[in-house]
N, C-alpha and C positions, 0 to 999 in steps of 0.2 A: 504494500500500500504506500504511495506516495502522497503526502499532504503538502500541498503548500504552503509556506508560512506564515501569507497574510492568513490562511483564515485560521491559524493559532492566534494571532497578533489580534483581530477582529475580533470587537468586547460584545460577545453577547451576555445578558443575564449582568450578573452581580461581579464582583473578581471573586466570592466565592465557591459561582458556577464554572468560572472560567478555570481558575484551581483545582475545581473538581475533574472535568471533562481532561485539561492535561497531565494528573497524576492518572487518570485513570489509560491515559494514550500510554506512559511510561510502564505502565503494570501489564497491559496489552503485549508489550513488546518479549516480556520475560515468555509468552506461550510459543512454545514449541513451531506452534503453524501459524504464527503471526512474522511479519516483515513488515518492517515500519521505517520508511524515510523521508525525511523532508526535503524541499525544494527550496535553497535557501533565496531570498527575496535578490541575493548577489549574480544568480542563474540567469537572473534578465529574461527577454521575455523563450515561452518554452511549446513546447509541442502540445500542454494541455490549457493553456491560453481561451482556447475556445467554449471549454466547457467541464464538466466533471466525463467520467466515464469509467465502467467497470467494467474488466474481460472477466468474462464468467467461463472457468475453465472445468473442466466433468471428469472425474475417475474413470468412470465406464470411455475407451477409447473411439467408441464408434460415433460419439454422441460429441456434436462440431461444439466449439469456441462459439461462446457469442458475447457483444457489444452489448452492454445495455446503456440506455441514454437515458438520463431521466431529464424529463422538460416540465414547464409550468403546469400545464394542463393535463400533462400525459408522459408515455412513457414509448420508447421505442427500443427492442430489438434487431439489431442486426447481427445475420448468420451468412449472406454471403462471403464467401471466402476472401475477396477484393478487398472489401470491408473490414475485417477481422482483420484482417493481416495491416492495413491502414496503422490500425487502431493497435495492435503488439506492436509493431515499428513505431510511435506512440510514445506506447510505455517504456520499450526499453529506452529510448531516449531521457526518456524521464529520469528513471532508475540511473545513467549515467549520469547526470546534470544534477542531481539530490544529492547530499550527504549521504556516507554511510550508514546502514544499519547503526554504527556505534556510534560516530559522530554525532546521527538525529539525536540519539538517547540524550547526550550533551547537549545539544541545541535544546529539545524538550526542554532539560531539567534549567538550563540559564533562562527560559522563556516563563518557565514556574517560579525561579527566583525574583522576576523583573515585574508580574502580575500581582 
């Protein structure tokens, strides 16, 4: 999972909430099947610029990659291959351009001391 950093930075709720929501990203990060990086705001601008999006990827092998987009109104799946593939070329970009796994954990925890 790649966060960007404004929307850690971005006060929603109380600095309570907001202390809650990023101890709780840090504890996230300890699970086994979790990967957590941030996009530091120094990345300038990035391949997910445009919007949010989640590759939703299947154990079962037969069963394709898909795109989910969530929009205001609604919600769109993409399974085209063209697509998918767009959208992993995407991420891994992402994943380059973010902090490490460890480094977020540092970024996280300076962004909890600053809140």
């Amino acid at each position: 999972m790649v966060i960007d950093e404004a929307a850690l930075r971005r006060t929603i709720g109380n600095r309570d909430v907001m202390r809650g929501q990023i101890e709780r990203l840090i504890e996230a990060t300890k699970l086994p099947n979790v990967t957590l990086q941030v996009l530091p705001f120094t990345a300038g601008v990035h391949s997910g610029e445009a919007g949010a999006f989640t590759v939703m990827r299947f154990p079962d092998p037969d069963l394709p990659d898909v795109v989910y987009l969530e929009q205001l109104t609604s919600a769109l799946y993409l399974d085209k291959p063209d697509y998918v593939e767009h959208y992993l070329e995407a991420m891994e970009r992402l994943c380059i351009e973010s902090d490490t796994p460890d480094n977020s954990i540092e970024s996280l925890s300076r962004i909890l001391q600053e809140t």
